[in-house]
C-alpha positions in Angstrom: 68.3 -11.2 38.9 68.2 -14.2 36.7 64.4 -14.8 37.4 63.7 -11.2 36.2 65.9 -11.1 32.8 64.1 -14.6 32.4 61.0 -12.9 32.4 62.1 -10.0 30.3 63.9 -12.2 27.9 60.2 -14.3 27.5 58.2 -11.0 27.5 60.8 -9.8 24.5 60.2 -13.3 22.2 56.9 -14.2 23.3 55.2 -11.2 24.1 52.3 -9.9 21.9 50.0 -6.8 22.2 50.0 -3.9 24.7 50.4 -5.0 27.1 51.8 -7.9 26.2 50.7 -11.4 26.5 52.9 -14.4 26.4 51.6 -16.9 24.3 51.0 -20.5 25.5 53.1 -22.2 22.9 55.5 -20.0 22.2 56.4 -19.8 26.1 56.6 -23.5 26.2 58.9 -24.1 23.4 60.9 -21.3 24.3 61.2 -22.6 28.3 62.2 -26.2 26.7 64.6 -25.2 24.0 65.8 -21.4 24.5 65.5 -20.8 21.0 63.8 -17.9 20.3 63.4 -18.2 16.7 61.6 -21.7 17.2 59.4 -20.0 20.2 58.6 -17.1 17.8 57.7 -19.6 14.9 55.5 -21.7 17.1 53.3 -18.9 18.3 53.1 -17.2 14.9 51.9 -21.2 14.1 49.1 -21.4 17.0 48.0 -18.0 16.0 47.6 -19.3 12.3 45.6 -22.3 13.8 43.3 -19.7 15.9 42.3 -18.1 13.0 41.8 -21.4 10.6 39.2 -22.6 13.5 37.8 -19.0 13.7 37.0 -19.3 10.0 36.3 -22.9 10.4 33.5 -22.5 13.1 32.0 -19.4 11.2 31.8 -21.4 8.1 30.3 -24.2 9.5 27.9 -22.0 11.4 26.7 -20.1 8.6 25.5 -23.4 6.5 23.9 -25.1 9.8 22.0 -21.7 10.5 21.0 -21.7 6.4 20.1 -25.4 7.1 17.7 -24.5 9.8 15.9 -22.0 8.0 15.7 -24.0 5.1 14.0 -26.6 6.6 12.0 -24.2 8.4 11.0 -23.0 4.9 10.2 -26.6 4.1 7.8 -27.0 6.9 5.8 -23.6 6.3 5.4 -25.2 2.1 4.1 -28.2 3.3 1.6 -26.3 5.7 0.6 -23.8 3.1 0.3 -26.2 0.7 -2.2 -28.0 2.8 -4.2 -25.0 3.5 -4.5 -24.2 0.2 -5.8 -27.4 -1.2 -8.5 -27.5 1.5 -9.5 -23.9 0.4 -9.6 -25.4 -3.4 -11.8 -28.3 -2.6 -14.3 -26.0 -0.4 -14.2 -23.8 -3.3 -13.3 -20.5 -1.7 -9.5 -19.8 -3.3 -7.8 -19.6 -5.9 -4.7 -21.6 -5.6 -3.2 -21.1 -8.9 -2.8 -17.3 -7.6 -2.2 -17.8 -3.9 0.1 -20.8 -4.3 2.8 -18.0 -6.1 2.3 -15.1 -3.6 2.1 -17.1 -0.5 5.5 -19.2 -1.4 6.7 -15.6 -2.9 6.6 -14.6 0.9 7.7 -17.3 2.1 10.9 -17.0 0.1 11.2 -13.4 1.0 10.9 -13.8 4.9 13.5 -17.3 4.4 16.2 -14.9 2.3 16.0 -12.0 5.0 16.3 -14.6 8.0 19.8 -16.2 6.3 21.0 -12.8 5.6 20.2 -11.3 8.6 22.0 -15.0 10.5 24.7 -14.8 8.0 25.8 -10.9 9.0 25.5 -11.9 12.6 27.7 -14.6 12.7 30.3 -12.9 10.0 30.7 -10.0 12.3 31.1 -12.4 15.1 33.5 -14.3 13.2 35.6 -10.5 12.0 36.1 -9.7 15.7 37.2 -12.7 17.2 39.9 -12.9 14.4 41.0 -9.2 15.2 41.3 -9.9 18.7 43.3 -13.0 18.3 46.0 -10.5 16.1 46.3 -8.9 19.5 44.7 -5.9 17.1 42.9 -3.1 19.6 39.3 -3.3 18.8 38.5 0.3 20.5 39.9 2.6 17.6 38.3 0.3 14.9 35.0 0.4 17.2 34.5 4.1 17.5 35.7 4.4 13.8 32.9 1.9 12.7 30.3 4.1 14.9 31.1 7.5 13.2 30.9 5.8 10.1 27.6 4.2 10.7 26.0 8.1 12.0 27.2 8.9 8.6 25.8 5.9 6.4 22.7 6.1 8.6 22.2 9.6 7.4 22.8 9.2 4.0 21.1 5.9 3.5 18.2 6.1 6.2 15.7 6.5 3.5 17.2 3.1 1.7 17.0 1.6 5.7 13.9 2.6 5.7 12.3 1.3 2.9 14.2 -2.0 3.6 12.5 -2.2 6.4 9.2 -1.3 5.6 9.3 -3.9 2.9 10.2 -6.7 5.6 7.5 -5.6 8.0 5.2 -5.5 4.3 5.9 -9.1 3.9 5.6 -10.7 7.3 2.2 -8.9 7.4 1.3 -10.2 4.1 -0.2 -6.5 3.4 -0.4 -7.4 -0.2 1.7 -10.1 -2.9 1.9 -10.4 -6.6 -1.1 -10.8 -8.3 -3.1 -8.4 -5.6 -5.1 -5.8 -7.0 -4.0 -2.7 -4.6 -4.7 0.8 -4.3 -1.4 3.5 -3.3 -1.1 6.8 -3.6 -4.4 7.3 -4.9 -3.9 4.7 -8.1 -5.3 1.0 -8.3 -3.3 -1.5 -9.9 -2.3 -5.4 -10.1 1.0 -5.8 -8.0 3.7 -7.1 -10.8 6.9 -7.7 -8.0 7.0 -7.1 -4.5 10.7 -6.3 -3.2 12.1 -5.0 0.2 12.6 -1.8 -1.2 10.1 -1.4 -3.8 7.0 -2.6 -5.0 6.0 -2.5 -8.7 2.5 -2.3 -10.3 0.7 -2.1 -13.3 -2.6 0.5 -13.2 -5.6 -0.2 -15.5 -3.7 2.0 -18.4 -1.0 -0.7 -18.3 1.7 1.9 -16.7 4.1 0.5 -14.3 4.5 1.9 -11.3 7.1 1.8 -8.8 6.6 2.6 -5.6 9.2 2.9 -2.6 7.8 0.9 0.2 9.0 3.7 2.8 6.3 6.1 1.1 3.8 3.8 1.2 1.3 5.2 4.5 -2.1 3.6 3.5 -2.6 0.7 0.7 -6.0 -1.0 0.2 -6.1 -4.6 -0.9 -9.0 -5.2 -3.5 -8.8 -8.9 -3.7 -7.3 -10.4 -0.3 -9.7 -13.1 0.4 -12.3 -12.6 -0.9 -14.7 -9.2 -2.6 -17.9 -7.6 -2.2 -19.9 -7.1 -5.4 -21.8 -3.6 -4.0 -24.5 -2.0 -6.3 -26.6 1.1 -6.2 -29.5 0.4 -7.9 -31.1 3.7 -9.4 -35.1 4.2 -9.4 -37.4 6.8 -10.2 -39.1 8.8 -7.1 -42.2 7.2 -7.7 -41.0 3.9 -8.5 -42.8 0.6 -6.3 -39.7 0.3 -3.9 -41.1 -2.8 -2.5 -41.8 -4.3 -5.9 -38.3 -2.8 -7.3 -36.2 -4.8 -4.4 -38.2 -7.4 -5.4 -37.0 -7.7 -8.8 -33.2 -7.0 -7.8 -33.5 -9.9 -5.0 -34.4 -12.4 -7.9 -32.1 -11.6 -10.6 -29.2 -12.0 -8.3 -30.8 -15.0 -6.6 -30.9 -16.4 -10.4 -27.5 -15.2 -11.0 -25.9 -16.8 -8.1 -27.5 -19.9 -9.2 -26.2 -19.9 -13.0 -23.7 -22.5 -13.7 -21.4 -19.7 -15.1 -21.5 -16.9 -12.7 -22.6 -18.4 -9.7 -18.5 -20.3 -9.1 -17.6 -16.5 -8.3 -20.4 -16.1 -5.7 -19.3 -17.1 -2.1 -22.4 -16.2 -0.7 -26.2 -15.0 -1.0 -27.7 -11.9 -1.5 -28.7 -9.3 0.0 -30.8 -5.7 0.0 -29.8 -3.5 2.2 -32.7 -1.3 1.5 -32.7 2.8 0.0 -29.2 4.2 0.3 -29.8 7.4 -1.5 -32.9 9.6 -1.9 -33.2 12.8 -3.3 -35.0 15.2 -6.2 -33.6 13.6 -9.2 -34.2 9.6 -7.7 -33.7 7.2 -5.1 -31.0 4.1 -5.1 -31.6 1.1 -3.7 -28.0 -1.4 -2.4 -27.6 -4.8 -3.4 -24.4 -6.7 -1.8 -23.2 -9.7 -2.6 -19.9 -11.4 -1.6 -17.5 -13.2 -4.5 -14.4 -14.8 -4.8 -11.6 -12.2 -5.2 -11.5 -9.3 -8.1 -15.1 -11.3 -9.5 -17.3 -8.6 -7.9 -16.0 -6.3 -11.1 -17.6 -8.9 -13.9 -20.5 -9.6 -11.0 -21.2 -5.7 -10.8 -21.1 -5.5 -14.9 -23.6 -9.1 -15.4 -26.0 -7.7 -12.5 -26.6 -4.2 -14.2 -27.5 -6.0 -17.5 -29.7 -8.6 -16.3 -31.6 -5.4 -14.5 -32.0 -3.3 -17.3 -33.7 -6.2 -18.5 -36.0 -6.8 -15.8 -37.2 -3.0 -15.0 -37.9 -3.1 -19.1 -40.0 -5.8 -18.8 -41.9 -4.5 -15.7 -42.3 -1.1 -16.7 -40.1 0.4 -13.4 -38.4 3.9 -14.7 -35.2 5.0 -13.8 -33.8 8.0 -12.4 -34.6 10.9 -14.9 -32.6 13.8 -15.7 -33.1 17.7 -16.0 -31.5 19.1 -19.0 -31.5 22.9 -20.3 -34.2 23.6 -22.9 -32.7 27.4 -23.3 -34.5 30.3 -21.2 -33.8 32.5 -18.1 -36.3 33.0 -15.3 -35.0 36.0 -13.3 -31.4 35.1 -13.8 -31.7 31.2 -13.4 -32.2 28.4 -16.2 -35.1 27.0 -17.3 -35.3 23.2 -16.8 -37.8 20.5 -18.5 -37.8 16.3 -17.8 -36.5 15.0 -21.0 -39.3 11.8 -21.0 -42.8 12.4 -21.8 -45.2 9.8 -20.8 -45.3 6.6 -22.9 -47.5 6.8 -26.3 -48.0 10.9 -25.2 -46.8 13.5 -27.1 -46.5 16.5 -25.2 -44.5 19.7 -24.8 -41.8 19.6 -22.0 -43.0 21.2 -18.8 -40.8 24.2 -18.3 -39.8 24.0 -14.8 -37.4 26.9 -13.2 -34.9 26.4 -10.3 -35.5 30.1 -8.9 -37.1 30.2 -5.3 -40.3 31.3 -5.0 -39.7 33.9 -2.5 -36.4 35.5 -4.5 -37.8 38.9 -5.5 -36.5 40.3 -9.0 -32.7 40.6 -9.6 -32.0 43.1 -11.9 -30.7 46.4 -10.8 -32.5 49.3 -10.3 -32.5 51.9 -13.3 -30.1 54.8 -12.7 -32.0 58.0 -12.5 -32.1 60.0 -15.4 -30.5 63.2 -14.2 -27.3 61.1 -12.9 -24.3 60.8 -15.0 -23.3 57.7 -13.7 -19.8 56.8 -15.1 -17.3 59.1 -15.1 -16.0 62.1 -12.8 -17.6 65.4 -12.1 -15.4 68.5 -12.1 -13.1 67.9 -9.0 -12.2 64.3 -10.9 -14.3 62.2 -7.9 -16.1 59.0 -8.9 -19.9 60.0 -9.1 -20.8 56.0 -9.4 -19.5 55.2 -5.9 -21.5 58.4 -4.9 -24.5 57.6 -6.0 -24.2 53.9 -4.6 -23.4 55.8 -1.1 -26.4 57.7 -1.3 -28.4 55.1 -2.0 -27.2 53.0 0.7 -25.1 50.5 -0.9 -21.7 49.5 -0.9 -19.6 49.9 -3.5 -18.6 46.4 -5.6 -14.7 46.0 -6.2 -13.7 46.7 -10.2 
C-alpha cells in the first residue's frame, strides 16, 4: 500500500506528459529529500538544460555545415580559377566575362546548399525541443501537413520557378553576360536569380522572365560561336571561281592582326546552300571566340563586296514591276542592263504558257443579267446554271 501511494505520490510531482514520464532528476531529488517543490524545481532545471544543448548543438551545427560548404566554395574558385587562366593563355576565353558568371554560380549553388543545410538542421533542432516539453507532436504534424497542401497550392508556381532556377544554375544553362534567346526575344542576361532571370534585348528593354516559364533557351555565346554566311551569286556566276574568292578573303581575314584574335579556327566552304530563279548562295563557316561571329559576319560581307567588284562576279538580281498586265499577271523586267549597254528592259511575264485567257465570257446580248424577272428569281445564277457553272458566293 505504501509502495503504490509511493508511486502515485512520484507520478503526481514528477510526472510529465500523457502518459506521464518521471523525470530522472526530479525522481532522484524527490526519493532523497521528499520535497516536492525541490523535485519539481529540479526537473523544470534539467529540462531548461535539454533545451540550452538542443539549441547549443543546432547552433553549432549550422556554422560547421556553413564552414564545409564554404570551403567547398573555396576549392571549386581555386579550380575555376585555374581553368580559366589556362583557357586565357591558349587564347580560347574570355576570363574577364567568365571569371563573373562562373563564380556568380558558384555563389548561387554555395547559398542554396547553406540554406537548404541550415532548414534541415533548424527543423531538426524545433522538434527535438517540442518533444523534450513533453508537447504531442501528432496534432502539430497533421496541422503542418494541411497547411503545406495549402501553401503548395498557392505558391507551387513560386516552388516552381525556385526550382527551375536551381536546376538553371547547376546546369550552367546560361549566366550574366550570355547572349540568350527566350520566348522568341534575344538578349544579354543582366541577373540571373532562382526565380527570375532578367535581360536586356537589342532595344535596350529589360526583360524579366520567370524561370518556371522558361521551356527552350538558346545560348548564343557559351563557348565559343560560328560566324555562318550565305554568300549571294548570280545564276551564271563561276561558282568555282566565286568560292575561290570567298576562301581567300576569310583566309586573309583570319590572318589580320585585328580580326583574326576572334577567329578560333579556319575556314571553310561548305559549297551551294541555295539555288533557285532569282540566284544561288554559296556558305562560308567559320568558328570565333563568343558573340565575335556578329562583327566577323559584318567585316566578311564588306571585304566581299570588294572582291566580286574587283572581279566582275554579279550578284543576285532582282525582278521589279515596270507597270503592265499580261492576262491578269504583272509584267516583270531585270532592273541591270549589261555594262556600257543601254537597252530597254526586257519585259518578262510570270503567266504560264499553257494558261488560256482569263477574262469571262461576254454575257449574251438578249440576257438581262442582274436583276429578277417577274416571279423576283435571280436570272444571274440562272444563267450561270445553264451554262454549267456554279454560282460564286456574294
Amino acid at each position: 500500500m505504501l509502495l503504490a501511494q509511493s508511486a502515485q505520490e512520484l507520478t503526481d510531482v514528477c510526472g510529465v506528459g500523457e502518459p506521464p514520464e518521471i523525470d530522472f532528476v526530479c525522481e532522484v531529488l524527490f526519493r532523497l529529500t521528499g520535497n516536492d517543490l525541490l523535485a519539481r524545481g529540479g526537473g523544470i532545471l534539467t529540462a531548461g538544460v535539454r533545451l540550452l544543448s538542443i539549441l547549443v548543438v543546432a547552433f553549432i551545427a549550422t556554422r560547421l555545415t556553413r564552414a564545409a560548404i564554404g570551403r567547398f566554395g573555396s576549392g571549386m574558385e581555386k579550380r575555376i580559377q585555374a581553368r580559366l587562366e589556362r583557357g586565357e593563355r591558349r587564347g580560347t576565353l574570355d576570363v574577364a566575362r567568365y571569371r563573373v558568371r562562373r563564380f556568380q554560380r558558384l555563389h548561387a549553388i554555395t547559398g542554396v546548399m547553406r540554406g537548404a543545410a541550415g532548414v534541415v538542421i533548424w527543423v531538426i533542432a524545433v522538434f527535438a525541443v517540442l518533444q523534450t516539453l513533453h508537447i504531442d507532436l501528432r496534432p502539430i504534424l497533421a496541422g503542418a501537413g494541411l497547411a503545406g497542401i495549402v501553401i503548395g497550392f498557392g505558391a507551387q508556381q513560386l516552388v516552381r520557378d525556385v526550382l527551375s532556377g536551381i536546376a538553371m544554375l547547376i546546369e550552367d544553362q546560361y549566366g550574366v553576360g550570355d547572349w540568350i534567346e527566350v520566348d522568341g526575344r534575344i538578349g544579354q542576361v543582366e541577373r540571373v536569380g532562382l526565380r527570375a532571370t532578367s535581360i536586356r534585348d537589342l532595344d535596350g528593354i529589360v526583360w524579366h522572365t520567370l524561370n518556371g516559364h522558361v521551356q527552350q533557351v538558346g545560348n548564343l555565346s557559351q563557348e565559343w560561336s560560328r560566324s555562318l554566311l550565305d554568300v549571294p551569286l548570280a545564276l551564271d556566276s563561276d561558282v568555282p571561281a566565286a568560292k575561290a574568292i570567298i576562301h581567300k578573303v576569310a583566309t586573309d581575314l583570319a590572318a589580320d592582326p585585328v580580326w583574326g584574335d576572334d577567329i578560333i579556327g579556319p575556314p571553310e566552304i561548305w559549297g551551294v546552300q541555295d539555288f533557285g530563279p532569282e540566284g544561288l548562295s554559296i556558305r562560308l563557316v567559320m568558328p570565333t571566340k563568343p558573340m565575335a561571329n556578329w562583327d566577323i559576319n559584318r567585316q566578311l560581307r564588306e571585304r566581299l563586296h570588294r572582291a566580286f567588284s574587283q572581279a566582275n562576279i554579279r550578284m543576285q538580281g532582282r525582278l521589279v514591276e515596270v507597270g503592265g498586265m499580261a492576262r491578269g499577271y504583272p509584267l516583270l523586267a531585270e532592273t541591270r542592263p549589261g555594262e556600257g549597254e543601254r537597252r530597254e528592259p526586257r519585259r518578262r511575264s510570270l503567266v504560264p504558257p499553257d494558261v488560256g485567257p482569263l477574262d469571262r465570257p461576254p454575257a449574251a446580248p438578249d440576257t438581262d443579267v442582274a436583276g429578277t424577272d417577274e416571279h423576283g428569281r435571280d436570272q444571274t445564277t440562272e444563267l450561270r446554271l445553264e451554262r454549267g457553272r456554279e454560282p460564286r458566293p456574294d
